[in-house]
C-alpha positions as a Markdown table, in Angstrom:
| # | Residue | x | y | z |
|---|---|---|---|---|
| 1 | Unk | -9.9 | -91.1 | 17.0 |
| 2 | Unk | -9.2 | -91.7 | 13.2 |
| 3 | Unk | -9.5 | -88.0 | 12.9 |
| 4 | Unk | -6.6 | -87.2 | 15.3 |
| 5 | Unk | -4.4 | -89.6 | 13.7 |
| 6 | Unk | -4.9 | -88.4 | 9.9 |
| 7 | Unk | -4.2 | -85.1 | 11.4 |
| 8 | Unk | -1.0 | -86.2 | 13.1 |
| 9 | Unk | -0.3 | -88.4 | 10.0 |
| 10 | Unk | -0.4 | -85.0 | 8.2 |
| 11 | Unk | 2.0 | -83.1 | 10.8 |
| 12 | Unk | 4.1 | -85.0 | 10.8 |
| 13 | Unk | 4.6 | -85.2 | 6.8 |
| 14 | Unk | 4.8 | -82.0 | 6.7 |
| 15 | Unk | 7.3 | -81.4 | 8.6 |
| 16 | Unk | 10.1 | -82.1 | 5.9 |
| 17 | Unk | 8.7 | -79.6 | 4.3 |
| 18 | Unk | 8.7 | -77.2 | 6.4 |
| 19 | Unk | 12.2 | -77.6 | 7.1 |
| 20 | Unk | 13.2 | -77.5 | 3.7 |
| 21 | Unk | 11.4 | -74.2 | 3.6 |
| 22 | Unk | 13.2 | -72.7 | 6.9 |
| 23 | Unk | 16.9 | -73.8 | 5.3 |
| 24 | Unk | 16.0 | -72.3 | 1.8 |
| 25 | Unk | 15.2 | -69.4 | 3.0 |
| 26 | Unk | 18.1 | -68.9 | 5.5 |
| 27 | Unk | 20.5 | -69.7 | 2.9 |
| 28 | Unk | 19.2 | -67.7 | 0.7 |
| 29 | Unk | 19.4 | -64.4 | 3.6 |
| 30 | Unk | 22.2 | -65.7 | 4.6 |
| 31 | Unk | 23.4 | -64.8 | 0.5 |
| 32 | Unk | 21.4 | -61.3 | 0.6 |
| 33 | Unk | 23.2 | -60.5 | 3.9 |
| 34 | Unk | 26.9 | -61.2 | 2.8 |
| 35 | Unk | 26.5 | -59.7 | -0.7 |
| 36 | Unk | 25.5 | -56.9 | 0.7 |
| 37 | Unk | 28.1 | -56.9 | 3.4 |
| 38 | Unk | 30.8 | -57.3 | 0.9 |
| 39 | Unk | 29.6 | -54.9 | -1.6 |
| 40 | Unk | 29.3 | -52.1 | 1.3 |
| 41 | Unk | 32.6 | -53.1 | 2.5 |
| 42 | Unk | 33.7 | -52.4 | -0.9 |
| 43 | Unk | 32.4 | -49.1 | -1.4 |
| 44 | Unk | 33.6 | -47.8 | 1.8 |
| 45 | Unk | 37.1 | -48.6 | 0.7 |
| 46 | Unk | 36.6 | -47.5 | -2.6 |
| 47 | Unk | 35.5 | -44.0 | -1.1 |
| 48 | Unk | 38.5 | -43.9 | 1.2 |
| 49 | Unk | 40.9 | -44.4 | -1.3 |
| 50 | Unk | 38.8 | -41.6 | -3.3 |
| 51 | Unk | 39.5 | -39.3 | -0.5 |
| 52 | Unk | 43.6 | -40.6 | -0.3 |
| 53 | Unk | 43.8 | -40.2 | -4.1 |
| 54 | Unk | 42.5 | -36.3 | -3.2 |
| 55 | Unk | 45.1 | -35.8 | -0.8 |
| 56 | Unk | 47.5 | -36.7 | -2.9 |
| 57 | Unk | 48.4 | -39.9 | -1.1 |
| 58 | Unk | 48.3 | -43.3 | -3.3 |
| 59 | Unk | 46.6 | -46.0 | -1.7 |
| 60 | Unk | 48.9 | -49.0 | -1.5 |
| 61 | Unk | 45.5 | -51.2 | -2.4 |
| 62 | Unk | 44.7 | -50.8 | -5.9 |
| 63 | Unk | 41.7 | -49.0 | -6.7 |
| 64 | Unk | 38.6 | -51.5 | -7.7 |
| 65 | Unk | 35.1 | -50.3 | -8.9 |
| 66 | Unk | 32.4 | -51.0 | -6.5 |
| 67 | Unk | 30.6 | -52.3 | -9.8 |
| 68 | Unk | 33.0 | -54.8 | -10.3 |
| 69 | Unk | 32.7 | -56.8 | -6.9 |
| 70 | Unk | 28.6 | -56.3 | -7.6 |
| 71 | Unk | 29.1 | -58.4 | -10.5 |
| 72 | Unk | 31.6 | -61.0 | -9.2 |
| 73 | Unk | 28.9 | -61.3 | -6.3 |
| 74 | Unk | 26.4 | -61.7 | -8.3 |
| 75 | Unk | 27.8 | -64.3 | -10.9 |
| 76 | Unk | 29.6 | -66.6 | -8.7 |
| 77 | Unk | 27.6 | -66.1 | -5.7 |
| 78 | Unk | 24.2 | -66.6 | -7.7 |
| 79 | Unk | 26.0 | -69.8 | -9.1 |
| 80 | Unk | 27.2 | -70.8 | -5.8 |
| 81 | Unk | 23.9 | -70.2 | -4.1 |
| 82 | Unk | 21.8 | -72.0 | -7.4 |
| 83 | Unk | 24.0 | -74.9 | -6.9 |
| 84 | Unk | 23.1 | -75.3 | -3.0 |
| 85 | Unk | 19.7 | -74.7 | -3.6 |
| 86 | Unk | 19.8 | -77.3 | -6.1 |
| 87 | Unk | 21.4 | -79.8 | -3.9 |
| 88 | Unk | 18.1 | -79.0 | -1.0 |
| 89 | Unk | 15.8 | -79.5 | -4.1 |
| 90 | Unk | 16.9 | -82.7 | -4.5 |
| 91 | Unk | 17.4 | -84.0 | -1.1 |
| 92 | Unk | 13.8 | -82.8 | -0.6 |
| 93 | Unk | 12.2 | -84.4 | -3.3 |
| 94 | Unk | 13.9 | -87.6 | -2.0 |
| 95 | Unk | 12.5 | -87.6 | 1.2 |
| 96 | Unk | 9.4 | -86.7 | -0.1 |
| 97 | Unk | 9.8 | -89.8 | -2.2 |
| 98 | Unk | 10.4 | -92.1 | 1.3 |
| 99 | Unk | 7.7 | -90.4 | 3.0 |
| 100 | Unk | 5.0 | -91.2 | 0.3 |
| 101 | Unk | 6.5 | -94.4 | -0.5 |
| 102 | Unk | 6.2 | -95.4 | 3.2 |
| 103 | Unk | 2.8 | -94.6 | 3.6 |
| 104 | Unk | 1.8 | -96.3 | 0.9 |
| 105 | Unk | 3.2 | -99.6 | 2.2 |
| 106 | Unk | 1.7 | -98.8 | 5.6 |
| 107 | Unk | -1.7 | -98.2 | 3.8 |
| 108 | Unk | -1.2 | -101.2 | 2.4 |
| 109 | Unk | -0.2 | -103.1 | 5.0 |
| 110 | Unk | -3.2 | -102.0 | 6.9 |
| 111 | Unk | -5.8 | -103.4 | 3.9 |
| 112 | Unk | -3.9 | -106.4 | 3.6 |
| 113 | Unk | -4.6 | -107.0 | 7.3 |
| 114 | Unk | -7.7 | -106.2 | 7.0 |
| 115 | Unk | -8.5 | -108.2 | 3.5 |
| 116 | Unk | -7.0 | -111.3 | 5.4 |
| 117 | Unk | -8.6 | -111.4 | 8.7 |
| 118 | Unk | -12.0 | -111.2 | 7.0 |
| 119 | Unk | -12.0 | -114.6 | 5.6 |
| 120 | Unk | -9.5 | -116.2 | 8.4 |
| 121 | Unk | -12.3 | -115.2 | 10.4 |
| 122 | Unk | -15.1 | -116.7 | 8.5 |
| 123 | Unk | -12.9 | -120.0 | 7.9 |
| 124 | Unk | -12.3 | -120.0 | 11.9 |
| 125 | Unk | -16.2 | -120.1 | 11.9 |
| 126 | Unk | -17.2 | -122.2 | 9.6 |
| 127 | Unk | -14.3 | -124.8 | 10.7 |
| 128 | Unk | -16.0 | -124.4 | 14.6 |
| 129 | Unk | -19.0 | -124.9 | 13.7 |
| 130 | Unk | -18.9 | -128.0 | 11.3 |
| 131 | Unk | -17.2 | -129.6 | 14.7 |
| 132 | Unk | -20.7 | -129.5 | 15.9 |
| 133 | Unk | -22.4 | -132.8 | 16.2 |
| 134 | Unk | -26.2 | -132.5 | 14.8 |
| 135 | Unk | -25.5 | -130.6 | 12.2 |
| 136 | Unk | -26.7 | -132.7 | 9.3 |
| 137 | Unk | -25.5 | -133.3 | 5.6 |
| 138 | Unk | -27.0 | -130.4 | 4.1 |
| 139 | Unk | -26.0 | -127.7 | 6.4 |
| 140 | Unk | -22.3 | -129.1 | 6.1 |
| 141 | Unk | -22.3 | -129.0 | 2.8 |
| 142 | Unk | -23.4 | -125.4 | 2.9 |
| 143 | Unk | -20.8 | -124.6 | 5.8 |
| 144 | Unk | -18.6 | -126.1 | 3.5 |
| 145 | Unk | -18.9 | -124.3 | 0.2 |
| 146 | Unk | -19.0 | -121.3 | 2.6 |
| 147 | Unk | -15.3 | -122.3 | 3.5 |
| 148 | Unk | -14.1 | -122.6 | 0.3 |
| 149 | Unk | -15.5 | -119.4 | -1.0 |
| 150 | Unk | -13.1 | -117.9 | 1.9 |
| 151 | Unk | -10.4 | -120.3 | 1.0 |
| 152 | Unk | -10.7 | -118.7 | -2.9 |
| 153 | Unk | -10.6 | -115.4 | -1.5 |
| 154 | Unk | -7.4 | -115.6 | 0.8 |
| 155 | Unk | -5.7 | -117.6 | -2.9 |
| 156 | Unk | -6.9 | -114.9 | -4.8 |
| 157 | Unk | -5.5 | -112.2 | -2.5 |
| 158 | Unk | -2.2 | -114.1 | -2.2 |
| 159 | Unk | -1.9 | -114.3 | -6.1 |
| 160 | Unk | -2.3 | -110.9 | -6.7 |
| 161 | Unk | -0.3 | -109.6 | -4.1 |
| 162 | Unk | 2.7 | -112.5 | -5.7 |
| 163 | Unk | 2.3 | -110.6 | -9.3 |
| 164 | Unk | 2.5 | -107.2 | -8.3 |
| 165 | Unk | 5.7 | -108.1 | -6.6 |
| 166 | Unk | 6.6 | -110.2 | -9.7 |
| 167 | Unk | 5.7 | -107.5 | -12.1 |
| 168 | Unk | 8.0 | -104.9 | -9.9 |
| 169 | Unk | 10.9 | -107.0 | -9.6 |
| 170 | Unk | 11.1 | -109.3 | -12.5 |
| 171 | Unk | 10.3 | -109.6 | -16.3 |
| 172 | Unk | 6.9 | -112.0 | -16.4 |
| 173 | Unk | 6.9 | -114.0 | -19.2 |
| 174 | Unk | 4.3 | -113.7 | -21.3 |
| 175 | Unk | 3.2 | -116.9 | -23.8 |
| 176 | Unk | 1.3 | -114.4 | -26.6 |
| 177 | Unk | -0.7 | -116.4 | -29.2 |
| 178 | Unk | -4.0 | -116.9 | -31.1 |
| 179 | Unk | -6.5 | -116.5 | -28.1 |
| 180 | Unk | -10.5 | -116.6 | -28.3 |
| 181 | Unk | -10.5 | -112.9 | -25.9 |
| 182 | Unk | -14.4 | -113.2 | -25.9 |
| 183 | Unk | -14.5 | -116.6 | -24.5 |
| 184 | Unk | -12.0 | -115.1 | -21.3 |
| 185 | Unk | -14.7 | -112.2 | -21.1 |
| 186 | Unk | -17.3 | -114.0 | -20.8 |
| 187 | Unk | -16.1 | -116.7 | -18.2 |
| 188 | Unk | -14.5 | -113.0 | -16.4 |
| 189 | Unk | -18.3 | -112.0 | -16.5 |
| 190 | Unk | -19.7 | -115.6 | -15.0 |
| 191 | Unk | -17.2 | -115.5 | -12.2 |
| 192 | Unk | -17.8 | -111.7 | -11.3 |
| 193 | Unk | -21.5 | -112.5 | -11.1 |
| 194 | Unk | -21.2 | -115.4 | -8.7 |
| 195 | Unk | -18.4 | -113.6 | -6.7 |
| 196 | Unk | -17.9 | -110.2 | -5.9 |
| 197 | Unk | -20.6 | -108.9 | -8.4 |
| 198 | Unk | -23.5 | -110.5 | -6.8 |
| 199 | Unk | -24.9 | -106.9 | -5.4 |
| 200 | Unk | -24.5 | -105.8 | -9.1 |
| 201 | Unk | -25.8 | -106.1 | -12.6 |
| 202 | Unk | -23.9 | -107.2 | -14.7 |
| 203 | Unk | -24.5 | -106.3 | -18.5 |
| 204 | Unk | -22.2 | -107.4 | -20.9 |
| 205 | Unk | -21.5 | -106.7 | -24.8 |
| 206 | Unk | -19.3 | -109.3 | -27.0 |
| 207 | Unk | -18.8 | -110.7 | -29.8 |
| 208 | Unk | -19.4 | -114.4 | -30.5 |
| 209 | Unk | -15.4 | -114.8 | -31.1 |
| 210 | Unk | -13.2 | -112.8 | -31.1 |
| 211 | Unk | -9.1 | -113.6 | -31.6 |
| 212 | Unk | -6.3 | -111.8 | -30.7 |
| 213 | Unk | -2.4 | -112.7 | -30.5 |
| 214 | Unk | -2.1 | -112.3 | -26.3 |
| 215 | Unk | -1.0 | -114.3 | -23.2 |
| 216 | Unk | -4.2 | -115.7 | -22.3 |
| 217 | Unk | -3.8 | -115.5 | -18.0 |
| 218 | Unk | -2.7 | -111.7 | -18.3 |
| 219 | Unk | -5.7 | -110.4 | -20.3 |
| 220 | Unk | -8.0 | -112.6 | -18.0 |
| 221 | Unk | -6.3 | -110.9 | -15.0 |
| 222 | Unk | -6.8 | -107.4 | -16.4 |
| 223 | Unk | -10.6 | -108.4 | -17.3 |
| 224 | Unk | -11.1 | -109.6 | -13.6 |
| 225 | Unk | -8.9 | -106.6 | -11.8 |
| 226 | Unk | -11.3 | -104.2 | -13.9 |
| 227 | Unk | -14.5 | -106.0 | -13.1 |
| 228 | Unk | -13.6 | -106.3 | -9.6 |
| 229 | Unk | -12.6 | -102.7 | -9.1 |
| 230 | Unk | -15.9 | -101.3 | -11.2 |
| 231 | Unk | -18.0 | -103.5 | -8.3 |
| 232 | Unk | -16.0 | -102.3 | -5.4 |
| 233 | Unk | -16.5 | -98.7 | -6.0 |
| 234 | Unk | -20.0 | -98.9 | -6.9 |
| 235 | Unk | -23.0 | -98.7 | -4.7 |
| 236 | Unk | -25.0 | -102.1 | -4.2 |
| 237 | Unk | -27.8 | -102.5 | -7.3 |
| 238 | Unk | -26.2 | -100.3 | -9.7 |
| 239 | Unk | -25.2 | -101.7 | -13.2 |
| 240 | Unk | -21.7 | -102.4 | -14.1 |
| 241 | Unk | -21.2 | -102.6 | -18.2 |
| 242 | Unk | -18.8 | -104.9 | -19.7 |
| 243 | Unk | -17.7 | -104.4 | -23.6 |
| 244 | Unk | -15.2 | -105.9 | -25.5 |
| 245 | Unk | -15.2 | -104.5 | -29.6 |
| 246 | Unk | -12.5 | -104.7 | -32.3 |
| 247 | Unk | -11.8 | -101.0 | -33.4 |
| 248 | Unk | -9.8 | -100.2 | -36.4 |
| 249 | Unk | -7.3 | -102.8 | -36.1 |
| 250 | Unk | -7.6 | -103.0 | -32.1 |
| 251 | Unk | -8.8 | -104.4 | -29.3 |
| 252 | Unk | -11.2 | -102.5 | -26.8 |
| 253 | Unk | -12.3 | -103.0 | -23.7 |
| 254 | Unk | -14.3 | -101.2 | -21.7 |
| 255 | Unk | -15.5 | -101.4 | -17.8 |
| 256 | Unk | -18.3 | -98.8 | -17.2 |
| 257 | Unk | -19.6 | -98.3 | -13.5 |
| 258 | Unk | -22.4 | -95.9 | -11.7 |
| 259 | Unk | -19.6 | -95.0 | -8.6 |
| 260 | Unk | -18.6 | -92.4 | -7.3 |
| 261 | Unk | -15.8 | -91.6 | -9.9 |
| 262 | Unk | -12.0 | -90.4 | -9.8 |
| 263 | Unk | -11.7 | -87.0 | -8.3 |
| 264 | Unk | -9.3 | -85.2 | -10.5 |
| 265 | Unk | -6.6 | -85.0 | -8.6 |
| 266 | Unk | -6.1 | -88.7 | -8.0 |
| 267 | Unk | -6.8 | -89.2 | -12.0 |
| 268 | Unk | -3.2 | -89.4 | -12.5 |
| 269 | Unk | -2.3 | -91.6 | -9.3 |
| 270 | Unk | -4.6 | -94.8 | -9.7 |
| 271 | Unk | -2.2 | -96.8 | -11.4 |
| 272 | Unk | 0.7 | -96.3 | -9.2 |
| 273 | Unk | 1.6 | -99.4 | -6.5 |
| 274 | Unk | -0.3 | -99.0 | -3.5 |
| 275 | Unk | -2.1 | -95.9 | -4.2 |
| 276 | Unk | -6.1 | -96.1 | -2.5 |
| 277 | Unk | -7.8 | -92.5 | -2.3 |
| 278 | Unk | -8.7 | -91.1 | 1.1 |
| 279 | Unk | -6.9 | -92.6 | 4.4 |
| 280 | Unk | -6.8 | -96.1 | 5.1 |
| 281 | Unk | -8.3 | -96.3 | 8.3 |
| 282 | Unk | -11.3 | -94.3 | 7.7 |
| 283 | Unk | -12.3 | -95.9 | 4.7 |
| 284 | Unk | -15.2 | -98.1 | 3.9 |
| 285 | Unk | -14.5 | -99.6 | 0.4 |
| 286 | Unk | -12.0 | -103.0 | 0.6 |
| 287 | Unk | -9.0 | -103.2 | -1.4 |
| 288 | Unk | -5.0 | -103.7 | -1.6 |
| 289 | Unk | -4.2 | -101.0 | -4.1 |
| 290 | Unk | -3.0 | -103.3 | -6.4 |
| 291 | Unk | -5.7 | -103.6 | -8.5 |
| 292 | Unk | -5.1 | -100.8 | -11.7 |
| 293 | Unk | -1.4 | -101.1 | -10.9 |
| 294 | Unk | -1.1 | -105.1 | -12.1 |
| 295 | Unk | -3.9 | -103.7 | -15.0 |
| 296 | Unk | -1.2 | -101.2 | -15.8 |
| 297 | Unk | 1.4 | -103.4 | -15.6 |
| 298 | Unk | -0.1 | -106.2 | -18.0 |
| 299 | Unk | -1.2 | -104.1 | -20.7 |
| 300 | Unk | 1.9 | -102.2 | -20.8 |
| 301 | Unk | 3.5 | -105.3 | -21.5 |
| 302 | Unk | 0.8 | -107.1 | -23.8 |
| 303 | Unk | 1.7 | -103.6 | -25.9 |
| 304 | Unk | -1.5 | -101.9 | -24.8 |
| 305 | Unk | -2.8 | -98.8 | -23.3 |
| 306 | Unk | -5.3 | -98.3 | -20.2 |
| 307 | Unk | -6.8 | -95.4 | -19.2 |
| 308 | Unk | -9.8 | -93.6 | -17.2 |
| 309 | Unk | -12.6 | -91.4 | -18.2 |
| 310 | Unk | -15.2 | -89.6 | -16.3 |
| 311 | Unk | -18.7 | -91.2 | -16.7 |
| 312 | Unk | -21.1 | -88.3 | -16.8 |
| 313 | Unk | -23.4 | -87.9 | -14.4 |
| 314 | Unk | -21.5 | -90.3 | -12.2 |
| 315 | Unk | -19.0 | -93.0 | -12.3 |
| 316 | Unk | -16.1 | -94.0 | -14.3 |
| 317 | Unk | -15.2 | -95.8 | -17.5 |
| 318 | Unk | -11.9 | -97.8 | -17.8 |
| 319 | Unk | -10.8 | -98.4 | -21.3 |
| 320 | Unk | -7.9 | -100.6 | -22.1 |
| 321 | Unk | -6.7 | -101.2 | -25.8 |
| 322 | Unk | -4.4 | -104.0 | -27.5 |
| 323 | Unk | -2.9 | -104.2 | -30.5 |
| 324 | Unk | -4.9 | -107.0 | -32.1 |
| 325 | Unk | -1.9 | -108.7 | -33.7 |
């Protein structure tokens, strides 16, 4: 069933292209054709008047080269047509523009869903069943913490979805001073392990301190967005590495996993809004799509630089750098 409807997804995107194709190419016959027409027209008169000119008889139409409506054809037709086809170009790439831009927001409207009604289901459980009457102290208190584990999740997920829109729409302030970056890392690192990094381990290389001129809330949102990704895409047990160096006047940071990497040609689309590889109702791995675009977004803006590298023989490394002043 998802099957069929990635295929008719795919039709049906297609299908602006295909008409783009069909008009370019009739308009561009449709050229051929009348030049043609035009420039046989004028050779036939320009041979009739040939054969009035032999008679004696002068044609009461000036007499015009053949060569000379070939060129007039050909330099204010070809501008004519360019200009047309220019026009198609960019109606084209604008709907191409809606189309992608509207799945995105329905792939993303499909995650959200789904990130949502995971722990609005839990919480719906956990809230039944502390209703019950012999449960005792200890398995409410459990049932509790349970709930607000869910209750964190469904904050965290509203927060980041608030910031992306934030980030798109308005300037964030940022508060940039002196700010111990290894102390954020490793409380990042603490979190990750109790959270969404329990299937993981964890490994992490810092300094004792380390300062550097930065708003402290975006650089511990780009730590956790990294982190967070690196233990999404990674099978359960496998090792997610966690550096944080000063380099030659700069600050590094580094999220290594053992997934299944970036294929190539999604390398230069995992920082955009919204953007998730493979179709959104087929696919296992959680997520909003939000993730490496607020990363982007923040270290843009704290003067930085983010990027991905293939991890050989499998994974990825994400490597953002600050300026450490």
């Amino acid at each position: 069933m998802h099957e069929l409807t990635d295929r008719n997804t795919t039709r049906t995107a297609n299908i602006p292209v295909l008409l783009f194709g069909l008009v370019a190419i009739y308009i561009v016959l449709q050229f051929v054709w009348w030049a043609w027409l035009l420039i046989s027209k004028d050779q036939e008169i320009f041979g009739l008047q040939q054969q009035l000119l032999l008679e004696g008889v002068t044609p009461e139409i000036p007499v015009r080269l053949p060569q000379r409506t070939f060129w007039m054809v050909l330099g204010e037709g070809g501008v004519f047509l360019l200009l047309i086809l220019l026009a198609l170009w960019i109606i084209f790439r604008t709907v191409k523009h809606e189309l992608t831009l509207a799945r995105q927001q329905r792939d993303f409207l499909l995650a959200a869903s789904h990130e949502l009604r995971t722990p609005i289901a839990g919480l719906k459980l956990h809230f039944q069943t502390l209703q019950r009457a012999d449960l005792d102290n200890a398995q409410r208190e459990v049932l509790s913490g349970n709930a607000r584990t869910e209750i964190d999740r469904l904050h965290a997920l509203t927060e980041k979805i608030l910031l992306a829109t934030r980030l798109e729409t308005t300037i964030v302030p940022l508060a940039r001073q002196p700010v111990d970056v290894a102390a954020i890392f490793r409380s990042v690192h603490a979190n990750g392990r109790a959270t969404y990094g329990v299937d993981h381990e964890l490994l992490i290389e810092v300094p004792a301190t380390l300062m550097m001129a930065t708003d402290a809330n975006a650089f511990r949102s780009i730590a956790e967005n990294l982190l967070e990704n690196a233990c999404k895409y990674s099978p359960p047990g496998s090792t997610v590495e966690l550096e944080l160096k000063a380099v030659a006047g700069r600050i590094e940071l580094q999220v290594r996993d053992e997934g299944s990497g970036v294929p190539e040609a999604e390398r230069a689309l995992i920082f955009r809004k919204f953007h998730r590889g493979g179709c959104e109702e087929t696919r296992g791995t959680k997520g909003t799509g939000l993730g490496l675009y607020i990363v982007h977004r923040l270290t843009t803006m704290l003067g930085g630089h983010i990027e991905h590298r293939h991890r050989a023989p499998r994974g990825s490394i994400f490597v953002a750098t600050f300026p450490a002043t």
